[in-house]
N, C-alpha and C positions, 0 to 999 in steps of 0.2 A: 569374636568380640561383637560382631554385627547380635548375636540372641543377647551377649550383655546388654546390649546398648538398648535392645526393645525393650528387655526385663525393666530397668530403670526407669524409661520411660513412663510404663504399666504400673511401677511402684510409685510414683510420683518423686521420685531422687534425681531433680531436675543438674542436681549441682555436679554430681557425680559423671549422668548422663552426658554432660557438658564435655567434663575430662577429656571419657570415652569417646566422644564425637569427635573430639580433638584430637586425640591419639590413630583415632581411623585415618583422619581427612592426612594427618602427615605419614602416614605409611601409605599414600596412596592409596588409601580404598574408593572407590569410583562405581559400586553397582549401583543397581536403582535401588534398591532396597535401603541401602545408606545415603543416597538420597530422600527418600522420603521419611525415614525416621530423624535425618537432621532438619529436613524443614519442619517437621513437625516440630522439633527442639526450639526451631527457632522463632516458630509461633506463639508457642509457649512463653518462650523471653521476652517475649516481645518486638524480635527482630525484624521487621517485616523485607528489607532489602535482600538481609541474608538468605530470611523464608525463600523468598522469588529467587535468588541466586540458585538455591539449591534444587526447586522446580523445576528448573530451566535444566539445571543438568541432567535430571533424571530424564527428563525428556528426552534429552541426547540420546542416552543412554535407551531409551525406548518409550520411541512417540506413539506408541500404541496404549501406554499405562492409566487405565482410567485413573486408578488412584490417584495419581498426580494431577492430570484435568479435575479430579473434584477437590483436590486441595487448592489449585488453585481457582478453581469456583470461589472458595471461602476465602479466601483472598482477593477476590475481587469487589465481594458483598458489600463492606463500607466502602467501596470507590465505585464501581462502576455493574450499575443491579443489569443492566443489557448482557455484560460483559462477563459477568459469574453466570447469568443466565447459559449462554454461550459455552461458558466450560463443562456446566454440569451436561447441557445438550451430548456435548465431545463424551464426555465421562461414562453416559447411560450408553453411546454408542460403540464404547468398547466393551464395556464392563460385559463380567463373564458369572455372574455370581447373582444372583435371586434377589438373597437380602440386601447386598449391597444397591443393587440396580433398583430394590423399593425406594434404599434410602435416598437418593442420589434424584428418583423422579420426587419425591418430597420436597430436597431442595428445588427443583424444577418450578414444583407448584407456588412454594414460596416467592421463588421470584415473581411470578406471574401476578402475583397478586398487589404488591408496590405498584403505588401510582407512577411513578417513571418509569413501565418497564413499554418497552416498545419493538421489542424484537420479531421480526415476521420471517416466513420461510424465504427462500431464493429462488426466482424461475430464472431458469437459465436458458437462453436464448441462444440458439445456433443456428448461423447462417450456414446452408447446406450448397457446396458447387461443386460437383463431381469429388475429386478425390477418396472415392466409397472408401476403401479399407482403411484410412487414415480415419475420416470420419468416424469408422465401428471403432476402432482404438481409444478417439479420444470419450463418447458414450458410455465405453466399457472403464476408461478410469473414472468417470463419472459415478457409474455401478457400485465401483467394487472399494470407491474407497470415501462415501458420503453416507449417513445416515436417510434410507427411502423418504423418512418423512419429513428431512429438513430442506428436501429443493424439488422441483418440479421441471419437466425435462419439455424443451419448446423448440423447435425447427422450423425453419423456414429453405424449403427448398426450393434454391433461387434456376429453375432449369434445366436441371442438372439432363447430360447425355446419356451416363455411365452405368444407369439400372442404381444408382442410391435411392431416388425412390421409390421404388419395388419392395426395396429391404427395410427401407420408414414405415411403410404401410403394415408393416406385420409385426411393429413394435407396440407394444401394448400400451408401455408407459410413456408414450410420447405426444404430444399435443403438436398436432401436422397441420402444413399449411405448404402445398406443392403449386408453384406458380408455373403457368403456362411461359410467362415469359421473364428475362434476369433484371430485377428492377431494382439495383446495385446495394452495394453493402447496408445505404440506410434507409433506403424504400424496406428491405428486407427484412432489419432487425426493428423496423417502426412498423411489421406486422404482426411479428412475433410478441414484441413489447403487449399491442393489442390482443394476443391470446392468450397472454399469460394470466395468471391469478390475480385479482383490483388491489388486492394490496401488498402481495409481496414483492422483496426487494428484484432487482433487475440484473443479471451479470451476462454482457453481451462476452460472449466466446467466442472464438476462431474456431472453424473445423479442421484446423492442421493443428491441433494441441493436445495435450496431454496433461491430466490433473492429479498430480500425487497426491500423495494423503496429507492432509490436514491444510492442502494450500488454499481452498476456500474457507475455511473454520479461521484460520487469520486474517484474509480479509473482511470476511465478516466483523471480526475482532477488530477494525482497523476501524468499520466504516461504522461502528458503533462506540469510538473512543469518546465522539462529543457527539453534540446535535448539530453541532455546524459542518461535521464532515458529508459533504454529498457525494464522495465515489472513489474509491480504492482500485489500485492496478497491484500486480506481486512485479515482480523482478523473472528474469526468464533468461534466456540464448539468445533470442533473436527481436531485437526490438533498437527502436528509437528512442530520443527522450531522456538518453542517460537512465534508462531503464535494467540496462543488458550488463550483467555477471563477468566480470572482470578476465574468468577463467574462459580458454578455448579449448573445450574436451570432444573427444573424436568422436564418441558415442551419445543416442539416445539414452545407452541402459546408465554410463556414465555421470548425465546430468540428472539421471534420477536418483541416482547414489547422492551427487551433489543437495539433492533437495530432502532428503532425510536431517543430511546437518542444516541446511537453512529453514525446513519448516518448524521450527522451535518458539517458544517464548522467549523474547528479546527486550530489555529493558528501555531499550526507547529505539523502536523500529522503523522512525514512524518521516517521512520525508514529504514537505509539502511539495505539489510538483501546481504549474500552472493549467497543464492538462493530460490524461493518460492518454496513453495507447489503448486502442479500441481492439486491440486482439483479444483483453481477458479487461475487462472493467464490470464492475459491481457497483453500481448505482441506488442508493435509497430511494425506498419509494416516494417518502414526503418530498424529497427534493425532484424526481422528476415529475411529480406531479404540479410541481411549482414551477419548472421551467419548461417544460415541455418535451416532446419528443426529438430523435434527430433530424436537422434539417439535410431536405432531398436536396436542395440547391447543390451542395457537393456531389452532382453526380459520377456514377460508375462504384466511384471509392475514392481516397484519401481527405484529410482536412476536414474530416465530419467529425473525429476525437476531439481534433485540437479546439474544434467551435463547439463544444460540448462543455468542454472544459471550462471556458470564457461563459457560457451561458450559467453553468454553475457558477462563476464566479459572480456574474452579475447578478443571482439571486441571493446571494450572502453566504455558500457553500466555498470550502476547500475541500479538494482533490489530494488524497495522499498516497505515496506510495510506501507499499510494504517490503519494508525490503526483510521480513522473514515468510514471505508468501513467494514461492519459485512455480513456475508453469510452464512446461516445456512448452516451445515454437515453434513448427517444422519452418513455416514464414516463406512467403510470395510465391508459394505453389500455385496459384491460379496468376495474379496478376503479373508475377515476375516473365509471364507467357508470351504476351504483350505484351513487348517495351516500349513501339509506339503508340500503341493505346494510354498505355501506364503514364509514360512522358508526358503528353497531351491532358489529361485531365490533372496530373501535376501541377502542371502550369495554372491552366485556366484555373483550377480550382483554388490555386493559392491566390490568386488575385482576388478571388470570389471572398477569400478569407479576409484579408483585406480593407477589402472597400466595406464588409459588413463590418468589422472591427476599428478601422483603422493603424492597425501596426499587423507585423509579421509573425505571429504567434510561436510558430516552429521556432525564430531565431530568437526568439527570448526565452526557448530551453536550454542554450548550454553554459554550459555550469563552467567556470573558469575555474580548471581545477591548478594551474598555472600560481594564479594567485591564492589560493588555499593553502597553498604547500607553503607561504612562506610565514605563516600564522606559525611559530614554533608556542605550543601550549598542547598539557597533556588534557585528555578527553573530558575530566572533571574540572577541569580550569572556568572559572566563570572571567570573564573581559565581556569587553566593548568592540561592535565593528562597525562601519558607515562605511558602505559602498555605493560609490558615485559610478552613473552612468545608463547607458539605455541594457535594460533587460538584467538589473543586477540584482532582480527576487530569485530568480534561479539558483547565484552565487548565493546569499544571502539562506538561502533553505537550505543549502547541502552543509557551509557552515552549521547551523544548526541541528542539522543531523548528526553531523560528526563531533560536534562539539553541545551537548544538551543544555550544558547550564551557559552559555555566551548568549548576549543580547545583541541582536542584529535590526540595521537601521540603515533604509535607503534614501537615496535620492535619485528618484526617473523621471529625464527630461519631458514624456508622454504623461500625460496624465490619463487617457486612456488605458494604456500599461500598469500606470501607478495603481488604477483602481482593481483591476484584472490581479495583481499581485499582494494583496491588500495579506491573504494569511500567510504570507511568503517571507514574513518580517516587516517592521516598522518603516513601510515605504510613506514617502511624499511625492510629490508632484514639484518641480519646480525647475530655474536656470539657475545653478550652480554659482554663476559669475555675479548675477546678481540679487539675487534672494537671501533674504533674512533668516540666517542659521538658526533653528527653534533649540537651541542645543548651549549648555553651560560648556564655557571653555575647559580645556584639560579633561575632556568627561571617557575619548575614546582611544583604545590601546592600537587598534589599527584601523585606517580609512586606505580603502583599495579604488583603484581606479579601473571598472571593466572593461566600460568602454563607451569612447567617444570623445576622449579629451582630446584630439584632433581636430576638432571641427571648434573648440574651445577658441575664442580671440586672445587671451590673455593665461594662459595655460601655468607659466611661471608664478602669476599675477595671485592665481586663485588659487592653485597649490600651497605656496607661503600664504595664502587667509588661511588656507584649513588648517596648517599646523598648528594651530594655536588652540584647536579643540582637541591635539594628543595628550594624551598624559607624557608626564616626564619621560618615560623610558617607550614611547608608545613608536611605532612606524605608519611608513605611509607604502604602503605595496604597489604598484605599477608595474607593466608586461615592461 
């Protein structure tokens, strides 16, 4: 039925072909090939939800398929000219076929030529500290599964004992920089940054990583969704941040099984965070060029992410993460070495975070999933949420992750915070107990409490004012 279904297609017997698509889809047909001749259909119709529905499967189905990448090029054209850009890139890089691959750099050119098109290659920046063979692994998935001409390969060897730079030196396509002495994670990658290419984008690495295929092509994808996004992180094994993959699988070859199904197109992937993990971030160039490099004051390591994060914020960028970009972590192969080195710069360095911020950045990542759970609404449900309390953009974005179409609306006692949190949802700055609700009564289906209604004088007091902004059938969530 699958050659009925193209015949149709090829004849223009759109109505017919419909049937047959129908008749596939409930006999379970599931190859690529019927996916790409139904999104075709559905292009056709006019469907464009269904179109992307059925991209997405084929994907599944095999993330290698140009076809698909340049169908959905064309489905990006009237939305987003960066981000068609980007697929046909993906598309030219698999494709296997001459004419197909003229047409495919055609669409390429086309985009280039739109005055919005803004897309530049990626230098990837690798901080190098002994672990050699880990290192050639993760270079080598760099290799083997990016197009040579879409990123440029930059190292910075902070020292190393181990003979890794020996084996730098004889790499062709690497732009090297071997320090006499370890001048920590952001002395390191603030030299790298400096050798890389003036205007392509920036994705600082870990050398205990691994990059399956197509996990930079979505962040890419991510950090090109608007022009306010300044820097994309994927989802991974081993991280902080409410970063880290739900599943605990015994293997490496295991999590890269796992990242076949998650490096897919995902219909809204897209999670604002207040700052990523500096293992794998992708950074725009317009925006580090506006906020600047990383600061040394964190020295050794830690808390140079989190103050990245805040510094794009204070430039008018959010931070998203992709949660269909996976990237394995091998994670604290060097610092996990020293634990009182590790401890020590912890500390001071969170303080350092701190006094230059004023609040504690780390504790306004986690995400109260306590109170998420008792939102009972399915994923297309549009409501209302106001979440009271210190650090509730974190809550506030994950709702919005998980629920696309719900409007989310804070109140942070920090105004510091409030402002740091600003694409995180509709935060304010203010005291609860006594500040003028900017909000029509009966407007919100639930108001959660994250935290700090302890420290509240009147607790009972100001609870009963907020009920009066539920809707009729609305709650109010508390631990």
């Amino acid at each position: 039925m699958l050659d009925r279904l193209k015949e149709l297609l090829e004849s223009g017997a759109f109505a017919e072909a419909r049937q047959v698509a129908n008749t596939l889809l409930d006999d379970g047909e599931n190859s690529e090939l019927f996916w790409i001749l139904n999104a075709a259909l559905y292009n056709i119709e006019g469907f464009q939800d269904a179109e992307y529905a059925c991209i997405s499967r084929g994907l599944q189905k095999n993330a290698e398929s140009y076809e698909l990448y340049y169908m959905l090029g064309c489905y990006y054209m009237e939305k987003n000219i960066n981000q068609a850009y980007l697929c046909y890139e993906q598309a030219l890089y698999y494709c296997t076929d001459e004419e197909d691959g003229q047409m495919i750099a055609e669409a390429m050119s086309a985009c280039e030529e739109q005055t919005d098109y803004e897309v530049h290659p990626v230098s990837i920046v690798i901080l190098s500290y002994n672990i050699a063979e880990i290192l050639k692994s993760c270079i080598e998935s760099i290799r083997q599964h990016n197009a040579r001409e879409t990123y440029e390969l930059v190292v910075v060897d902070n020292a190393s004992t181990d003979g890794i730079a020996d084996w730098l030196r004889k790499q062709t396509d690497i732009v090297l920089q071997c320090n006499d002495k370890n001048l920590g994670f952001a002395g390191g990658c603030n030299q790298g940054i400096r050798l890389a290419a003036k205007k392509n984008d920036i994705f600082l690495l870990n050398n205990d990583t691994i990059v399956p295929p197509n996990a930079l092509f979505w962040l890419r994808m991510g950090l090109y969704e608007r022009k306010t996004v300044g820097a994309t992180g994927p989802i991974t094994n081993y991280a902080g941040n409410n970063q880290s993959v739900a599943q605990q699988i015994a293997s490496v070859d295991a999590y890269l099984e796992l990242a076949k199904q998650v490096n897919v197109p995902v219909k809204y992937p897209y999670e604002n965070k207040l700052w990523l993990i500096g293992f794998a971030m992708l950074i725009k160039r317009s925006a580090l060029n506006q906020v600047g490099l990383l600061d040394t004051r964190y020295e050794w390591g830690n808390y140079e992410d989190n103050d990245y994060g805040l510094k794009l914020a204070s430039g008018g960028y959010e931070c998203l993460l992709c949660h269909n970009s996976f990237i394995y972590h091998y994670g604290s192969l060097n610092m996990a070495k020293d634990i009182e080195k590790y401890q020590h710069y912890m500390q001071i360095n969170g303080h350092r975070l701190i006094d230059k911020w004023g609040f504690p950045a780390p504790y306004y990542a986690n995400i109260r999933t306590d109170l998420i759970a008792g939102i009972q609404k399915n994923q297309r449900a549009h409501f209302r949420v106001l979440a009271v309390g210190y650090g509730c953009g974190a809550t506030l974005a994950r709702i919005r992750y998980q629920f696309p179409y719900s409007e989310v609306y804070g109140i942070e006692p920090l105004e510091a915070a409030a402002n740091a949190e600003r694409y995180m949802g509709d935060i304010i700055a203010g005291d609860i107990e006594t500040m003028v609700l900017p909000y029509e009564k009966k407007y919100f289906d639930y108001i959660l409490w994250v935290d700090g209604a302890e420290y509240l004088k009147d607790l009972a007091g100001t609870q009963k004012r907020l009920k009066a902004y539920l809707t009729e059938n609305g709650q109010m969530i508390h631990p």
